[in-house]
N, C-alpha and C positions, 0 to 999 in steps of 0.2 A: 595347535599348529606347530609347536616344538621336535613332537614328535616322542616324548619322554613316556608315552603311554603305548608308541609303537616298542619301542626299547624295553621297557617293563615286560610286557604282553611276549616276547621274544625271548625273554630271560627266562620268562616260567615255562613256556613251549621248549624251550631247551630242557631244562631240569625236570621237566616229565617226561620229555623223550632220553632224557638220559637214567631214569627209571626204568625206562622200558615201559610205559605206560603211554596208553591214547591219549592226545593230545589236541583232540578234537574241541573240548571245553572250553579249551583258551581263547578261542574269539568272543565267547559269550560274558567273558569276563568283565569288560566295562561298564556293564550293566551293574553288576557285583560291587563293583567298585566304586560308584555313583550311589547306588541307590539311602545307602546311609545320611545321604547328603541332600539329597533332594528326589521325590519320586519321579514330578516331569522331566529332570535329566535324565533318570534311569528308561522312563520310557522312550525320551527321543535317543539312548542308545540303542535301546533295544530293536525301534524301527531300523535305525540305522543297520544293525547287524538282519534284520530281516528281510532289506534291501539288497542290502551285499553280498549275503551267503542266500538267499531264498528263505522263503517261508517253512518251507516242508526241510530247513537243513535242520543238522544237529546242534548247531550253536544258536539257530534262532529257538528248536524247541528247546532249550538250559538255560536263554535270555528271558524266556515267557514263562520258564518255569522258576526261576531267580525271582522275580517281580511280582509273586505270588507267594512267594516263601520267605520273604526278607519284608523288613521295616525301615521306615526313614526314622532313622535312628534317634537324628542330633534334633528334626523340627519335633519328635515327640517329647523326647524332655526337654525341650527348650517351651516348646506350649504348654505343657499338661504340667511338666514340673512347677515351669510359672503360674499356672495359674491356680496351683492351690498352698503356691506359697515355700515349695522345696529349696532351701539354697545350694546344699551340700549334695552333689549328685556324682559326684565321682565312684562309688562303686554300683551304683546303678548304669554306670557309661561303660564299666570294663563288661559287666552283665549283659548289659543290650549288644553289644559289637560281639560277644563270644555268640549269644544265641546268632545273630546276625551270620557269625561263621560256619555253626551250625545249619543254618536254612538252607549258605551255597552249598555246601559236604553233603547235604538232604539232598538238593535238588540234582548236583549233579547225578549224584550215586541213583539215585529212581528215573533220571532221564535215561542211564546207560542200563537200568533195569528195564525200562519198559522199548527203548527207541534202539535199543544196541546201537 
């Protein structure tokens, strides 16, 4: 409700358009964003962005393709680490968040490979 995610998301849509690059992605980003944190956030962003932009836009197919290519990051080692006893999980957390980086960089790059 602050609006500090309109602000974000407006920062980065500048800095790709000041690349010179499409900047279409960037609505689909809150999902990205979320999803490490908790999956049913990242889904009820993603309706959200499939609501707002349509089904058939390109931010909703990068938000369905994000949700698919990423992990909730922090409830899997927070479960799985606990429950076989891990304490020490800090280079497993910079691990999980880089693949994590990875999955959006994927997904983007093969939404604009297959959806132009």
């Amino acid at each position: 409700a602050s609006g500090a995610l309109g602000y974000v998301l407006d920062g980065i849509r500048w800095c790709v358009t000041t690349l010179g690059a499409d900047a279409r992605f960037v609505d689909a980003l809150p999902t990205a964003l979320v999803k490490p944190f908790s999956g049913s956030a990242a889904r009820a962003m993603l309706i959200e962005t499939m609501q707002s932009h349509g089904v058939d836009s390109f931010p909703a197919l990068v938000a369905a393709t994000l949700q698919g290519s990423t992990e909730t990051t922090f409830y899997v080692l927070a479960v799985y680490f606990g429950a076989v006893g891990i304490q020490r999980a800090r280079h497993a957390v910079g691990c999980a968040l880089l693949a994590d980086l990875a999955g959006v960089l994927a997904s983007i790059g093969v939404c604009y490979w297959f959806f132009g």
